[in-house]
FITOR-145910 format. One line per 2 residues: number of its first residue (from 0); their letters; for each residue x, y, z of C-alpha. Coordinates in steps of 0.001 Angstrom, whole numbers, plus 500000, padded with zeros to 6 digits. Layout:
BEGIN
NUM) A) X:Y:Z; ...
END
This chain:
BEGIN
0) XX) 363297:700914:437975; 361985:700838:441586
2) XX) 361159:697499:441999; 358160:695162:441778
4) XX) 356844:695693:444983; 353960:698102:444893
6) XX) 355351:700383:447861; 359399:701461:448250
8) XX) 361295:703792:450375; 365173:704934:449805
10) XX) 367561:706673:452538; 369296:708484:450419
12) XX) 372820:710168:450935; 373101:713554:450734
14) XX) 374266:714899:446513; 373293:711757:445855
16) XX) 371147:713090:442544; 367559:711159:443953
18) XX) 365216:714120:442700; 366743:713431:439485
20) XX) 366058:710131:440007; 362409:710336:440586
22) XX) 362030:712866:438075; 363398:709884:435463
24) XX) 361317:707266:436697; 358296:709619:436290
26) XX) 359191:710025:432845; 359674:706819:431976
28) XX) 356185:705624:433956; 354433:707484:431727
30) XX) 355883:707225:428371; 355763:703927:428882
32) XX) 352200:703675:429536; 349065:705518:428211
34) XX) 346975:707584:430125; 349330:707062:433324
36) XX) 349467:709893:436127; 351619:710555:438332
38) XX) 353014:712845:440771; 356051:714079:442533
40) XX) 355286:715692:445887; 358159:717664:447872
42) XX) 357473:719113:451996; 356946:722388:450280
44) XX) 355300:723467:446346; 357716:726459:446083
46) XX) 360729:723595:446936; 358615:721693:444403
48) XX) 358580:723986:441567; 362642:724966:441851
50) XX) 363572:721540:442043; 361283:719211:439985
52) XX) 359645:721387:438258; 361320:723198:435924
54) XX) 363956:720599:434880; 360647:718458:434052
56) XX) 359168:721349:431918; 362334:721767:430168
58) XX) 362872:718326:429583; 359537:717396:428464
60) XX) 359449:720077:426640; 361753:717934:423865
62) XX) 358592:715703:423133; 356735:716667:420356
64) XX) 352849:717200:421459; 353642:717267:425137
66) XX) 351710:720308:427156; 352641:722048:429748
68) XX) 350398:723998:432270; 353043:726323:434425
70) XX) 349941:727086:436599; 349086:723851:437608
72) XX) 352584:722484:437255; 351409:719659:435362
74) XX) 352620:718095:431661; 350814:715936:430131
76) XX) 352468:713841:426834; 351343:712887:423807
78) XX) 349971:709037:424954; 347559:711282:427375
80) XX) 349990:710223:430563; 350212:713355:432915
82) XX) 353153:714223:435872; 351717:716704:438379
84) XX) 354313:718640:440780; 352735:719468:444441
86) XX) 353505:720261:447652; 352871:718555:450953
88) XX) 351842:721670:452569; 349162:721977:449955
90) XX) 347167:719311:450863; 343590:720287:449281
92) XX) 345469:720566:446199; 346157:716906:446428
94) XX) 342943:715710:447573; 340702:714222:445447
96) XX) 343318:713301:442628; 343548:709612:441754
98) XX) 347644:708792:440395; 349021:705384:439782
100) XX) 352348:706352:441257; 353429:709197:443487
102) XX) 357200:710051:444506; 357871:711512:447715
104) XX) 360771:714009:447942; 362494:714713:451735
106) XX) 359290:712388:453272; 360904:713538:456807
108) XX) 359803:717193:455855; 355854:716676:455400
110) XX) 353106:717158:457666; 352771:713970:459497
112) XX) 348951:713567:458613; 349232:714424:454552
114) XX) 350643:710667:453905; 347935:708483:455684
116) XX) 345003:711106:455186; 346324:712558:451775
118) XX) 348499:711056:449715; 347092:707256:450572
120) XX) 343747:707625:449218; 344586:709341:446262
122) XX) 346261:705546:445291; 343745:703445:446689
124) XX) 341142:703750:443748; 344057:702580:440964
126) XX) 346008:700538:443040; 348785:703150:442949
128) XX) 352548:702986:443899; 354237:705129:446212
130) XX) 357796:706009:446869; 359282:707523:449594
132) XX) 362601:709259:449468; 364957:711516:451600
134) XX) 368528:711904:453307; 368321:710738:456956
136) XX) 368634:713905:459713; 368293:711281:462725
138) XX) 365807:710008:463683; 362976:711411:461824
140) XX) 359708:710332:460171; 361808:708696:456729
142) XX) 364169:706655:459405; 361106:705509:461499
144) XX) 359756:704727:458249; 362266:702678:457226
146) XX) 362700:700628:460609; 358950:699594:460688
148) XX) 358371:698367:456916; 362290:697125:456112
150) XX) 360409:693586:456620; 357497:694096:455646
152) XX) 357062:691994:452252; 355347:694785:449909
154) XX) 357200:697275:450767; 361399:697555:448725
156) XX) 363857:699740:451667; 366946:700429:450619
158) XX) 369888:702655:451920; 371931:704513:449243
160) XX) 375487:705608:450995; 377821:707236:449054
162) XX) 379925:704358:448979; 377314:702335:447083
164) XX) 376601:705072:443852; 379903:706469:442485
166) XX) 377502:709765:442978; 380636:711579:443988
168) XX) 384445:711153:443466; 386633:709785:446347
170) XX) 388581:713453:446527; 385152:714933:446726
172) XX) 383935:712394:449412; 387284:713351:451879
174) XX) 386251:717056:451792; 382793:716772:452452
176) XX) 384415:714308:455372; 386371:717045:456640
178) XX) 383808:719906:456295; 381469:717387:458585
180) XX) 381990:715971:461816; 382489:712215:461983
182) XX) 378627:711978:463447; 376963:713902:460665
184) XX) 378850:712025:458121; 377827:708930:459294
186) XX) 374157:710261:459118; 373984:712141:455854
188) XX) 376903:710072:454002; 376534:706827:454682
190) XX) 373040:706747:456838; 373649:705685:459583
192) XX) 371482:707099:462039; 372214:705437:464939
194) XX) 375374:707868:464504; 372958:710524:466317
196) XX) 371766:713938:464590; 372803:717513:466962
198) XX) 370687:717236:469686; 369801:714341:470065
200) XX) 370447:713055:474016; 370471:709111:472901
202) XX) 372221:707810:469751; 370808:704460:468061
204) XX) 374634:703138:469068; 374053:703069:472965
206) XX) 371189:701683:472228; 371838:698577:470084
208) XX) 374766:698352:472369; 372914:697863:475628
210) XX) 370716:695574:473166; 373682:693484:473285
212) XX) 374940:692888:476496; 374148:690224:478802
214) XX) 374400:688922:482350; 374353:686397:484459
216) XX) 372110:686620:487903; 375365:686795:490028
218) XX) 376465:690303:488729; 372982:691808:489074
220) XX) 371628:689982:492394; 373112:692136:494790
222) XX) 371392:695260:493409; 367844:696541:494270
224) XX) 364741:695733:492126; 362867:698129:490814
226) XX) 359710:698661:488713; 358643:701616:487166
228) XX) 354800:702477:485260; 354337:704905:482831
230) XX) 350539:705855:482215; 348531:706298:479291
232) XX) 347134:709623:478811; 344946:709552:475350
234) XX) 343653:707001:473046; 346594:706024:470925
236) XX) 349470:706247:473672; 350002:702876:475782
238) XX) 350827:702118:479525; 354184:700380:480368
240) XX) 355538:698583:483142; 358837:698090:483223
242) XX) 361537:696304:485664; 365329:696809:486337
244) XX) 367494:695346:488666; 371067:697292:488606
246) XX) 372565:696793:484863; 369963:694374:484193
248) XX) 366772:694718:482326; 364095:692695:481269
250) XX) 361125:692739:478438; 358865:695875:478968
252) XX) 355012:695086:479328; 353401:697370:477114
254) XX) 349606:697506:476780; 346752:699474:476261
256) XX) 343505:699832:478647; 341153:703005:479149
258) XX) 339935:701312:482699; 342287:702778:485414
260) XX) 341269:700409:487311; 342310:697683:484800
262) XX) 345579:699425:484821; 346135:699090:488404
264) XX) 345502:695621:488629; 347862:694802:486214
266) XX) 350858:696937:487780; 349521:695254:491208
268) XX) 349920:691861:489601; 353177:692547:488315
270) XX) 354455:694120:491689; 353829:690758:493404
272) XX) 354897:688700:490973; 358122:691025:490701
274) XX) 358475:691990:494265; 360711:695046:493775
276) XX) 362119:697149:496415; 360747:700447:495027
278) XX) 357138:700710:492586; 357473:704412:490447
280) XX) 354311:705205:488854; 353647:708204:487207
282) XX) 351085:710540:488712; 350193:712904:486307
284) XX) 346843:713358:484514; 344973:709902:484738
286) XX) 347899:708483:486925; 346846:709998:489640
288) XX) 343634:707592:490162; 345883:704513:489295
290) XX) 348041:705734:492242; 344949:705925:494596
292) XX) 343666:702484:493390; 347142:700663:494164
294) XX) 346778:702111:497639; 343799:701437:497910
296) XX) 345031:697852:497485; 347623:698012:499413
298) XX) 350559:698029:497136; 353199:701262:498441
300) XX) 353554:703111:495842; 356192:706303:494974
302) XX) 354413:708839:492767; 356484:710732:489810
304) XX) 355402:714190:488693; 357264:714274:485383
306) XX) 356785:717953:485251; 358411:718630:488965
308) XX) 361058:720372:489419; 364316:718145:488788
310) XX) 366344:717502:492086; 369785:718511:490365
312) XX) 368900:722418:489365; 370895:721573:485935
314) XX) 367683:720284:484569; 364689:721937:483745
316) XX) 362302:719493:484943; 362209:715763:486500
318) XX) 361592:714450:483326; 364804:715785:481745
320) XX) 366939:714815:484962; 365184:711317:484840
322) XX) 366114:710515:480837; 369637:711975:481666
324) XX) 370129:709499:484509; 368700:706764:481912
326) XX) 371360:708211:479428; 374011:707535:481796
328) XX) 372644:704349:482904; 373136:702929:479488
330) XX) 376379:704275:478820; 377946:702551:482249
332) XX) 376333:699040:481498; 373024:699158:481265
334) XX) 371346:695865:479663; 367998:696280:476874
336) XX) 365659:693662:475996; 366435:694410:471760
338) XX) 363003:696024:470359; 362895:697831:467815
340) XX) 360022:700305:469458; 362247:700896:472459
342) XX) 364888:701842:470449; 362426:704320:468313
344) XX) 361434:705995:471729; 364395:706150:473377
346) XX) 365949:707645:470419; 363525:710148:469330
348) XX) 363942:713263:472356; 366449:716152:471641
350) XX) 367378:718514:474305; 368913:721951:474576
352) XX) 369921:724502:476948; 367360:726667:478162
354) XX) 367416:730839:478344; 368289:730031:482008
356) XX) 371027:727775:481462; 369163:724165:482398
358) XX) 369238:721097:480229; 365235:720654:478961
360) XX) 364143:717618:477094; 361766:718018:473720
362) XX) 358461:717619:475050; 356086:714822:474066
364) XX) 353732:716754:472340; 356447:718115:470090
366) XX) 357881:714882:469226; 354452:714053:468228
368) X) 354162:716808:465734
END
């Protein structure tokens, strides 16, 4: 069983068996209730139908009275309880169902929007269960998942390394250890993402490390202050202000405000309050009138295009140079307030090198999709 708690989620290591798993406590859902439904749902329906649904036909198929429709991918048994197999990039197919439990396979895989605008109502009208499974790749939507409802009382997280199931045998375990780097065992074995994933420019480890650090004023006083202010562009993003003084680094102030000139009275606040030696405030979009209002008030202000070209012609853009320098910042010393949002944003870009041989950071937009 899954628990009591009406919602669950389970990082899962890779072999680990967990679509056999769900498929099980499927099965046993609805034999042991009448007129149950349910439904597995996997990123894609053909990935559906090789991997859930045909071992469910066949094994269903041992039941005397139980139906199967290979169209629809759907059994129903003899009590009038019905499984239905999907696929998250078939979402009309889903909507409009009603299911008192739904499993879902590699959760990290789906279309961002089919949980919350999909799957979610489909359990509100029978109080339905959901469960969320997958095998960590990084940071990804399962991981995120996982950080922002691990204390959150009806939801059950678990992580499943292969340490923990016997899933594998120990001589089995060293050889997929020495097919793997020690990084990508650490994220698919035991899952532990803040191993890193390829790509990825910040691992979860230099993060919780600078999480951990501390200082006293005397080994930071000497160095200049500085405050930087990142702009909201649309509705759901948020507007940060945040201040450094050489290793050192204190709580950001994160908020939300559609009046730019709300915006810059807050970051003037903070600047006097702060008094730093330098103000950074980004200029693009909707910056650009929060600049003019803070010099309108006075307050000197150095404007950041985030799309400019980088100083150092190894990067693509300012913005990549900038998170590199942040990169290195952390690795020499540098000191977090611990958040657990902080960490999710600085450990969500990936970067590459460009067709013209320049480091370029994943953009926003595609880290949003």
């Amino acid at each position: 069983g899954l628990g009591k708690k009406r919602f669950g989620l389970a990082c899962c290591h890779r072999r680990m068996g967990k679509t056999v798993a769900a498929r099980m406590e499927l099965v046993h859902r609805a034999l042991s209730q009448t007129k149950f439904e349910g439904a597995y749902i996997a990123p894609f329906l053909s990935q559906a139908r090789r991997v859930f649904w045909n071992p469910l036909r066949e094994m269903s198929m041992l039941i005397p009275g139980t139906e199967c429709k290979e169209v629809e991918m759907m059994v129903r048994f003899p009590n009038g309880s019905t499984i239905r197999c999907l696929g998250a990039d078939n979402a009309d197919s889903i909507r409009g169902l009603g299911f008192d439990f739904v499993v879902g396979d590699e959760f990290a895989d789906w279309e961002p929007t089919v949980l919350p605008m999909v799957v979610m109502p489909t359990l509100a009208g029978r109080e339905g269960g959901l469960f969320l499974l997958g095998t960590p790749k990084g940071i990804d939507p399962l991981t995120e998942m996982y950080e922002k409802q691990k204390t959150n009382p009806d939801w059950s997280c678990w992580k499943f390394t292969v340490d923990d199931t016997n899933a594998l045998t120990r001589q089995e375990i060293e050889v997929m250890r020495s097919a793997m780097t020690p990084a990508t065992f650490r994220l698919e074995m035991m899952c532990d993402w803040d191993a890193g994933s390829p790509g990825q420019l910040i691992p979860g480890d230099i993060v919780e490390a600078a999480f951990k650090r501390t200082y006293e004023y005397e080994q930071y006083r000497l160095h200049a202050r500085v405050m930087g202010c990142d702009i909201a562009r649309q509705g759901d993003d948020r507007s940060c202000i945040f201040r450094r003084q050489g290793p050192m680094a204190w709580d950001p102030i994160v908020f939300q405000e559609t009046s730019l000139m709300v915006t810059a009275r807050t970051i003037s606040e903070q600047y006097f309050q702060f008094k730093p030696d330098a103000l950074f405030v980004d200029g693009g979009g909707v910056g650009a009138g929060v600049v003019d209002s803070l010099r309108d008030m006075g307050v000197p202000v150095i404007e950041i295009q985030f799309g400019a070209k980088a100083g150092d012609p190894r990067f693509y853009n300012s913005r990549s140079e900038m998170w590199f320098n942040m990169y290195h910042w952390l690795r020499s010393g540098g000191r977090l307030h611990p958040s657990p949002d902080l960490k999710m944003d600085l450990t969500g870009p990936t970067h590459w090198t460009n067709d013209k041989g320049q480091t370029q950071l994943e953009s926003k937009d595609d880290m949003k999709k």
